[in-house]
C-alpha positions in Angstrom: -27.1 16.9 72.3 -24.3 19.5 71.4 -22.6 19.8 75.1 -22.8 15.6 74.7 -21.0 14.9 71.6 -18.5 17.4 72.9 -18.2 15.5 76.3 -17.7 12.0 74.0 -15.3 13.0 71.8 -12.9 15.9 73.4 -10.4 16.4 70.6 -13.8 17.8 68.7 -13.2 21.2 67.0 -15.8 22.9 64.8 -16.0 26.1 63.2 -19.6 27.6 63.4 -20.8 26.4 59.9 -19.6 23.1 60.7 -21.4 22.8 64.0 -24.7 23.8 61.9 -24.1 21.0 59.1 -23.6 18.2 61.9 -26.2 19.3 64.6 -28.8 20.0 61.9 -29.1 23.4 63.1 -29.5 26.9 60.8 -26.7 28.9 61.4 -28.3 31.3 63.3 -29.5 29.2 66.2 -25.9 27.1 66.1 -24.5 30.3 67.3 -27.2 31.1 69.7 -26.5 27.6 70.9 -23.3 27.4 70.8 -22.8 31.0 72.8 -24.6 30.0 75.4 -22.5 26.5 76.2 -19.6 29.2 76.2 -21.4 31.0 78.8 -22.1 28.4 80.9 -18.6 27.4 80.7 -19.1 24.0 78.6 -17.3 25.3 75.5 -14.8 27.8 74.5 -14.2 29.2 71.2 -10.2 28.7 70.2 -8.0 31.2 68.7 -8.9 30.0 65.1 -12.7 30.6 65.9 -12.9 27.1 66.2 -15.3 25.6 69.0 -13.6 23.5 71.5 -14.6 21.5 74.7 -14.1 24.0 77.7 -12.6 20.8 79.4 -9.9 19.6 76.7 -7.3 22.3 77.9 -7.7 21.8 81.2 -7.0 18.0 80.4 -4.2 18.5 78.1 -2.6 21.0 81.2 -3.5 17.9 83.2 -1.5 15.4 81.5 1.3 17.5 81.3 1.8 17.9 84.6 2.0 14.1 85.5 4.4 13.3 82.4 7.6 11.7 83.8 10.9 13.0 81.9 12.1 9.0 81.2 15.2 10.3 79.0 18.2 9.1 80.7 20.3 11.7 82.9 23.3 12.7 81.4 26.2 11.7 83.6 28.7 14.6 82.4 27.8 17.6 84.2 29.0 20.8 82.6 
């Protein structure tokens, strides 16, 4: 249930406590949980201790690589 609602909505970020309240879990067993997605490489915790999809900066790295610069050329060259 945890790795799913991760998978469906990728901008998700919880800190521990938060993970508990919304999985219905006791603290405890969130972390257990949660420490063993990171393990398996499904999550990742972010700087801020928040947890993260393991996915969602692989995308964002993704998307930047295929952005098109559409700002027009300058046509003075210095």
């Amino acid at each position: 249930m945890i790795r799913g609602t991760f998978r469906e909505m990728p901008g998700l970020s919880l800190h521990l406590n938060q993970a508990a309240r919304l999985f219905g879990l006791r603290v405890a067993t969130c972390q257990i949980v949660l420490d063993d997605l990171i393990a398996v490489g499904a999550l990742r915790r972010a700087p801020d201790g928040q947890y993260i999809s393991a996915d969602r900066e692989s995308t964002r790295l993704a998307q930047r690589d295929y952005l098109i610069d559409l700002r027009p050329k300058s046509r003075h060259r210095r």
